[in-house]
N, C-alpha and C positions, 0 to 999 in steps of 0.2 A: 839377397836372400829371397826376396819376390819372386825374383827370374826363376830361383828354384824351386820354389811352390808351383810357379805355374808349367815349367815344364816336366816337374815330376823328377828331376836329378840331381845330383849335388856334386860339388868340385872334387877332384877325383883325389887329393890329399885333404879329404874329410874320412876320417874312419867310419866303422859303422858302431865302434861305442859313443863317438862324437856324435853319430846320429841319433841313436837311440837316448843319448843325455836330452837330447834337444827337443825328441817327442814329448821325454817323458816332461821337460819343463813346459809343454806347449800345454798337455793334457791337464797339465796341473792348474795352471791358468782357465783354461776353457770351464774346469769344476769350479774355479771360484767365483767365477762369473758367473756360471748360472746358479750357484747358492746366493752370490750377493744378489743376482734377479729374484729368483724366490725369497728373503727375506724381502726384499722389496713388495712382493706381493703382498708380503702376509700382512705386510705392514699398511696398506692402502685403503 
């Protein structure tokens, strides 16, 4: 999965709804991160 971060491609019996699930789980992650850092903050 790295490999294909870093060169920007993905195996070619990946669809692009398979893709697009896997953004949207990545973006969902990313938001909860940085709500769990900002409560973090508020909290300090």
């Amino acid at each position: 999965m790295l490999e294909w971060l870093e060169s920007n491609t993905a195996p070619e019996n990946v669809t692009q709804e398979q893709i697009a699930a896997h953004d949207g789980m990545i973006e969902s992650w990313i938001e909860e991160y940085w709500q769990k850092q900002d409560q973090v903050l508020e909290n300090s």
